[in-house]
C-alpha positions in Angstrom: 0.0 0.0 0.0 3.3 2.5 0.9 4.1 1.7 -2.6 1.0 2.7 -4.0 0.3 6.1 -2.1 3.8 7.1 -3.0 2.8 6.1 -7.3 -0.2 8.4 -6.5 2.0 10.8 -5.2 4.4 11.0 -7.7 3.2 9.0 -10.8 6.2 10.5 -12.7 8.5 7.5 -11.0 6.4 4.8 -12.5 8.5 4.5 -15.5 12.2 4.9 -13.7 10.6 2.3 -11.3 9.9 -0.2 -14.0 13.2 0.5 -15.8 15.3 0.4 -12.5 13.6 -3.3 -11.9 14.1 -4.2 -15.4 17.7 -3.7 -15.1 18.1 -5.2 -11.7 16.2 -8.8 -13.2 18.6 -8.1 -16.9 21.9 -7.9 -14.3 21.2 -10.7 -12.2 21.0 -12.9 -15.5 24.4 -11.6 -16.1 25.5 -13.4 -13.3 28.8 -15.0 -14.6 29.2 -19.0 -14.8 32.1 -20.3 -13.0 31.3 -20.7 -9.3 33.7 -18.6 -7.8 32.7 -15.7 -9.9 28.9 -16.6 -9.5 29.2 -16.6 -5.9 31.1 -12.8 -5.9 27.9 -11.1 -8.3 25.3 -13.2 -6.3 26.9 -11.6 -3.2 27.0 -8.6 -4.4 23.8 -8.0 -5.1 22.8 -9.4 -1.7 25.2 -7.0 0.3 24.0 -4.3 -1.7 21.6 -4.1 -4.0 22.1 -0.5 -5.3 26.0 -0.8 -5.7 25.2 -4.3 -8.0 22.8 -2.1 -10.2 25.5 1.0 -10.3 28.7 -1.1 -11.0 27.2 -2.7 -14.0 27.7 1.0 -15.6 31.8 -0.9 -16.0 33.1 -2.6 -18.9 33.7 -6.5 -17.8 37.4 -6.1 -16.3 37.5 -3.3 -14.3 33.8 -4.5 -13.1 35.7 -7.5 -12.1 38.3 -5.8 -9.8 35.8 -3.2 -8.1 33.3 -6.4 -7.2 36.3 -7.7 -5.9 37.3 -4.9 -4.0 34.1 -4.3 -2.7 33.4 -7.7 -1.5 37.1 -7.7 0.1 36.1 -4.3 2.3 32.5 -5.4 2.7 34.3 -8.6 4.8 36.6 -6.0 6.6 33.8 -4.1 7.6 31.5 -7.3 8.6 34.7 -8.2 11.3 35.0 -4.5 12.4 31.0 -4.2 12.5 30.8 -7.3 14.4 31.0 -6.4 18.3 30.5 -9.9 19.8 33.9 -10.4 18.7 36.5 -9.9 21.8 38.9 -7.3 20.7 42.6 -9.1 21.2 40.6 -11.5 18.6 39.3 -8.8 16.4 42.3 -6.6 15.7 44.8 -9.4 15.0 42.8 -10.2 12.2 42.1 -6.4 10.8 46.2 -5.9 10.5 46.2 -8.8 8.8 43.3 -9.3 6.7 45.2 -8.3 3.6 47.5 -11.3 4.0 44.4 -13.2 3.9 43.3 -12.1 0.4 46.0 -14.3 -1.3 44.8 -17.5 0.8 42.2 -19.3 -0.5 41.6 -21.2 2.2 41.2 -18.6 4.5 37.6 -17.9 6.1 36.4 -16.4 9.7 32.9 -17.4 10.8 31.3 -13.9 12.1 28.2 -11.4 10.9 24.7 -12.3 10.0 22.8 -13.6 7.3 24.0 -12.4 3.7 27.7 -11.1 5.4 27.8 -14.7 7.4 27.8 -16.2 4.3 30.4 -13.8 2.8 33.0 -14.8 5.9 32.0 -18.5 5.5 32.8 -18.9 2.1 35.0 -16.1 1.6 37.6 -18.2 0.0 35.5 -17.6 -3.2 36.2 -13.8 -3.2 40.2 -14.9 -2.5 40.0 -17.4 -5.7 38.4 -14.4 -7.6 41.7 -11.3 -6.1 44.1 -14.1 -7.8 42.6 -13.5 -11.0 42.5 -9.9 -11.5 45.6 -8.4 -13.2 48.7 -7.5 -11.0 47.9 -3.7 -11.3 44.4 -4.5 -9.5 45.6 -6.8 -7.2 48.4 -4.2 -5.5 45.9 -1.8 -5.5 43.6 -3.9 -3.9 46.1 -4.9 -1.4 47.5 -1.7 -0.3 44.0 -0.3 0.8 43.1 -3.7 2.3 46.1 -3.1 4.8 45.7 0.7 5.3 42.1 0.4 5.8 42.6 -2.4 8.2 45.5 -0.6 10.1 42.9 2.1 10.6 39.9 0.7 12.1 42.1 -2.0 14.0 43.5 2.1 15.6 39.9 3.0 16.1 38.6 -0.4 18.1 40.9 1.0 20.6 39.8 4.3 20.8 36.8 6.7 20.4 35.9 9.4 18.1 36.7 12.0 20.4 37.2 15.3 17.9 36.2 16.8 14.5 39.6 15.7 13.3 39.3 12.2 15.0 35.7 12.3 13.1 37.9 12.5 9.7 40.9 10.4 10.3 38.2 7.2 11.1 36.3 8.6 8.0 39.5 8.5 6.1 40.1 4.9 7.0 37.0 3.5 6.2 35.6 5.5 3.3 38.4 8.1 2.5 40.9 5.0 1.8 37.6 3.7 -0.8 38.0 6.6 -2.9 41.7 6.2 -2.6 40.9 2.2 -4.4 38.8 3.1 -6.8 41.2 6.3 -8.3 43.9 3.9 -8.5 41.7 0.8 -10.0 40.5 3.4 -12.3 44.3 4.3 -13.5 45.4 0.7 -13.6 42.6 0.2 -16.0 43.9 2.9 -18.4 40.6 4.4 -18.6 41.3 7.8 -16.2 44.3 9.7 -15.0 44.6 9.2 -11.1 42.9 11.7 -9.2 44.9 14.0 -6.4 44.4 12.0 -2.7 42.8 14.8 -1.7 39.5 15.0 -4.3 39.8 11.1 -3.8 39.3 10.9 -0.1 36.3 13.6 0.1 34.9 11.7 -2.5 34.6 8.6 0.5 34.2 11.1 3.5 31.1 12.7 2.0 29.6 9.5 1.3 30.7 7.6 4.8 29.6 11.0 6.7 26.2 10.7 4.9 25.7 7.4 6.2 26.4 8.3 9.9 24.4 10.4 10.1 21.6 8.7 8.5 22.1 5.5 10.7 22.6 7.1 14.0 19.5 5.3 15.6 20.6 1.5 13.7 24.5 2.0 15.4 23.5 3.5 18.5 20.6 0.9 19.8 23.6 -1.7 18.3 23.5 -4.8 20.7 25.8 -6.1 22.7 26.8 -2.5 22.6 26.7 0.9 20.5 28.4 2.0 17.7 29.5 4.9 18.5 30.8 7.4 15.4 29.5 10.6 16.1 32.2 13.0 17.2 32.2 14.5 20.9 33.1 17.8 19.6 30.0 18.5 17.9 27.4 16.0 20.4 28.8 17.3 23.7 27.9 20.7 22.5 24.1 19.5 22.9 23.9 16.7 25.5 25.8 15.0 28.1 25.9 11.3 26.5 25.1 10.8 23.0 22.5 8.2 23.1 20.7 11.2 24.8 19.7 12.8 21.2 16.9 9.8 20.5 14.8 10.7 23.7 12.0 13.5 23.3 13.1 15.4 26.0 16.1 16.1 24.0 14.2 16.7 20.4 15.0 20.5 20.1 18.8 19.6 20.8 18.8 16.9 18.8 18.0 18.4 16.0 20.4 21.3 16.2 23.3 18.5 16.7 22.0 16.7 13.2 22.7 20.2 11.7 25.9 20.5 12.9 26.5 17.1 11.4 25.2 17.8 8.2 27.0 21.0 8.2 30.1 19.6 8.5 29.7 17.0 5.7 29.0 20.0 3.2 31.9 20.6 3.4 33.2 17.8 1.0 30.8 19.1 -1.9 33.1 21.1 -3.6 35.9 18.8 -3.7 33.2 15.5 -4.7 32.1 18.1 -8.0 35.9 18.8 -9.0 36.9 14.9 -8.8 33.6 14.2 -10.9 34.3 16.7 -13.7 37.9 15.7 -14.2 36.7 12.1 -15.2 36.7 11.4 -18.7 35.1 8.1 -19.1 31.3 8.0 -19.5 30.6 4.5 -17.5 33.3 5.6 -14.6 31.5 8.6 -14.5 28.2 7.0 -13.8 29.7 4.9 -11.3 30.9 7.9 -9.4 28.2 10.2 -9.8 25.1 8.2 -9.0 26.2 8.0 -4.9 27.2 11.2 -4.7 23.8 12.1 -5.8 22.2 10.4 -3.6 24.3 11.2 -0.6 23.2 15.4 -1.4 19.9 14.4 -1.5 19.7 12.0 2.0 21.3 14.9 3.0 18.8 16.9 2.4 16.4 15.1 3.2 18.3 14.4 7.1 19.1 18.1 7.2 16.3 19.4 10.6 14.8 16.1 10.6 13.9 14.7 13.9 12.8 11.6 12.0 16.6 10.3 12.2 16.1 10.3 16.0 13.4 8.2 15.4 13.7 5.3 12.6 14.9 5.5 8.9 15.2 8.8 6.9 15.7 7.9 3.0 14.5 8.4 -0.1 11.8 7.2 -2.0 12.6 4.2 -4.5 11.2 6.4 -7.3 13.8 9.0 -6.6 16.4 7.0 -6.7 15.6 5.0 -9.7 15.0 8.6 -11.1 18.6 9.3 -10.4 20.5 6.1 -11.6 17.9 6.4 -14.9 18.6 9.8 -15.1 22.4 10.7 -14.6 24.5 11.0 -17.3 26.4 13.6 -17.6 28.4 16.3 -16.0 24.9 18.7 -16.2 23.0 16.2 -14.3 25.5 16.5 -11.6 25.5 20.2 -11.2 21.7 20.1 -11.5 21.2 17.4 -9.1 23.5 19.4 -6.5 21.9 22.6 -7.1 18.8 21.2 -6.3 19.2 19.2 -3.4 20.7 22.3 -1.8 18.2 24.2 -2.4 15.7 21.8 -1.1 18.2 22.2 2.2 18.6 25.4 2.4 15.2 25.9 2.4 15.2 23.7 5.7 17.6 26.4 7.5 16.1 28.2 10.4 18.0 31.7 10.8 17.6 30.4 14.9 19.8 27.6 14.2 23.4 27.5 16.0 24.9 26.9 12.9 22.7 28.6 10.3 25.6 30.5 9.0 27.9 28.1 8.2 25.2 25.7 6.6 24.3 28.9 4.4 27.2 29.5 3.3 28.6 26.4 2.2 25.0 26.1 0.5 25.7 29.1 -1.6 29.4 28.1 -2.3 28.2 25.1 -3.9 25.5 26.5 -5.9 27.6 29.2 -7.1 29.6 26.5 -8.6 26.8 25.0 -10.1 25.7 28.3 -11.9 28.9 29.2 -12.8 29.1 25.8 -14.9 26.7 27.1 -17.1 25.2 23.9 -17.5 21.9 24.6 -15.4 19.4 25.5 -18.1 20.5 22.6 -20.3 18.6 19.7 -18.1 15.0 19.0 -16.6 15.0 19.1 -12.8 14.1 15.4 -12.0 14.4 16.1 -8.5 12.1 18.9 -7.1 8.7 18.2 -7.7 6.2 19.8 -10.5 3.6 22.1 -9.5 1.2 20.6 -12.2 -2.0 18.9 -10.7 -1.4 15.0 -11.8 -5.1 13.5 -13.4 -5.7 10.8 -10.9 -7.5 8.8 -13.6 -4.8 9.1 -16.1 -2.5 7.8 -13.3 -4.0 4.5 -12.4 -5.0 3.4 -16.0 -1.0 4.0 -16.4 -0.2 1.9 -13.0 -2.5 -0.8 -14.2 -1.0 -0.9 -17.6 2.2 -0.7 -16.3 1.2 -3.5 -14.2 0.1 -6.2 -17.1 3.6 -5.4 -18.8 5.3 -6.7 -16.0 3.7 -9.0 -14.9 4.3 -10.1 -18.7 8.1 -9.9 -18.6 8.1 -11.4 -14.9 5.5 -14.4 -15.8 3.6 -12.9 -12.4 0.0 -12.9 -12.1 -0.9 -8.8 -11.6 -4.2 -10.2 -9.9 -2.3 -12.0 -7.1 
């Protein structure tokens, strides 16, 4: 019924809907033959569903190495994630997880569901490193063991200030971007990015995250994940679990701004990398996140709702986004928007109003100043046209038949 009411709503997303699914069914065909490669894809799009969809924008080899990759940091992340692991256990195996990449033997049983099954059988993703070329591999490798180093230094101790806040950042998300730049060099497609665009590419992304999960990693069990800096919490409450009570809601809320402010931050840095790449598919790749990270953004931005459950955006929206990003005009749109959506969400009252404001403005100066604005169609904020609610469900219940056609589903069921 959610589904529905939000077709109703906005009965422009029916078609990106249908050709986001469409995809999705066309790339899990794709799925390649020999088991150890089967089991990577058919992991991937388990772990994530979105990144599956986004990656198949890469021709065949470096598609290869950036599953790979993935997958590799996706099990790095499932041992650092897990907390019912005892620490002298846990680290140990962080410093030397990318030894273990070359092992195909290798495997450590921890996680849940679809990232238990990862661990278990991760000697499938090792079979899969040792047949990527050498370039891959060492890239691979070197931000296995630096990412590993870095969250093995961060079991031990907490996020304590804004710089400790983007060291961690670095480590986990930072180092990503780091990857990628080099995976997209060794493939001869791109010239490697500065370090610096690179690792704001990961920080906006992994900043966007935080803040979007704070209720998921704070009610963690056996205990809290913790990633919010004391810096910026302690400037609104005593404990930082204290922003998802009521009591707190007016604090709360400020705190989340300060949060989002500081990610802004990265914007300008994310739009330089993205217009420097020359490759149309690599492009895609890069772009569609960094879309959607501006836009959760905005949508977090004075949001109690994070306190509360799950702040995202509507599938339409996103399918809207991966159908409808292709070039560099579709990034400065995209960003132009979604801040304006924010800034509109800026109370003058707000601690930080100033700083949010301006960063705003820097970013869509940027965007003007590309001169690329009046050459798309705003997919993102909404038409003031009056949809025809007839119109509308005729087209859902066409839409309907035609897959249920191409799915072999009944549409009555």
């Amino acid at each position: 019924m959610g589904t529905l009411r939000a077709i109703l709503k906005h009965p422009d997303d029916v078609y990106p809907l249908l050709k986001l699914k469409m995809a999705a069914r066309s790339a899990e065909k794709q799925i390649p033959p020999q088991p150890h490669w089967g089991f990577c894809y058919t992991m991937l799009h388990k772990v994530s569903r979105s990144f599956a969809l986004v990656i198949q924008q890469l021709g065949t080899e470096l598609r290869d190495a950036v599953c790979i990759f993935y997958l590799v940091l996706r099990a790095l992340d499932t041992v650092e994630d897990d907390t019912s692991i005892a620490t002298d256990i846990k680290v140990p195996i962080l410093n030397a997880f990318h030894r273990h990449i070359y092992d195909k033997e290798w495997h450590f049983s921890c996680g849940t569901k679809e990232y238990k099954v990862l661990m278990d059988e991760f000697h499938h993703v090792s079979t899969a490193f040792l047949e990527l070329g050498k370039g891959y591999q060492e890239a691979i490798e070197d931000i296995t063991q630096r990412m590993g180093a870095g969250m093995a230094k961060f079991i031990c101790k907490e996020v304590e200030t804004v710089d400790d806040y983007d060291e961690y950042c670095h480590y986990v998300a930072g180092l990503v971007g780091l990857g990628l730049s080099k995976l997209f060099h060794a493939s001869g497609k791109e010239d490697l990015q500065p370090d610096s665009l690179s690792n704001s590419m990961g920080l906006f992304l992994q900043k966007t995250n935080i803040i979007r999960d704070y209720l998921e990693d704070i009610n963690e069990i056996p205990k809290s994940r913790m990633f919010w800096p004391r810096e910026i919490w302690s400037k609104y409450v005593d404990k930082l679990e204290d922003l998802k009570y009521e009591e707190n809601s007016v604090k709360a809320v400020q705190c989340l701004n300060d949060m989002v402010t500081n990610a802004l931050i990265h914007m300008d840095d994310c739009v330089k990398y993205m217009s420097d790449l020359r490759d149309p598919a690599i492009f895609r790749f890069c772009a569609i996140p960094q879309i959607m990270a501006i836009g959760t953004l905005a949508m977090c931005y004075n949001n109690i709702e994070v306190f509360r459950g799950v702040v995202k955006m509507r599938r339409g929206l996103t399918a809207k986004i991966i159908n409808g990003t292709k070039t560099m005009a579709d990034v400065y749109g995209a960003f132009y928007d979604f801040s304006c959506m924010l800034k509109s969400k800026v109370d003058k009252s707000d601690p930080n109003a100033s700083t949010t404001l301006s960063r705003l403005e820097a970013i869509q100066k940027t965007c003007r100043e590309s001169g690329s604005l009046t050459k798309r169609n705003s997919y993102i904020l909404e038409s003031k046209k009056q949809h025809n609610l007839f119109l509308t469900v005729v087209l859902i219940i066409i839409l309907a038949i035609i897959f249920a056609r191409l799915t072999g589903t009944n549409p009555a069921n």
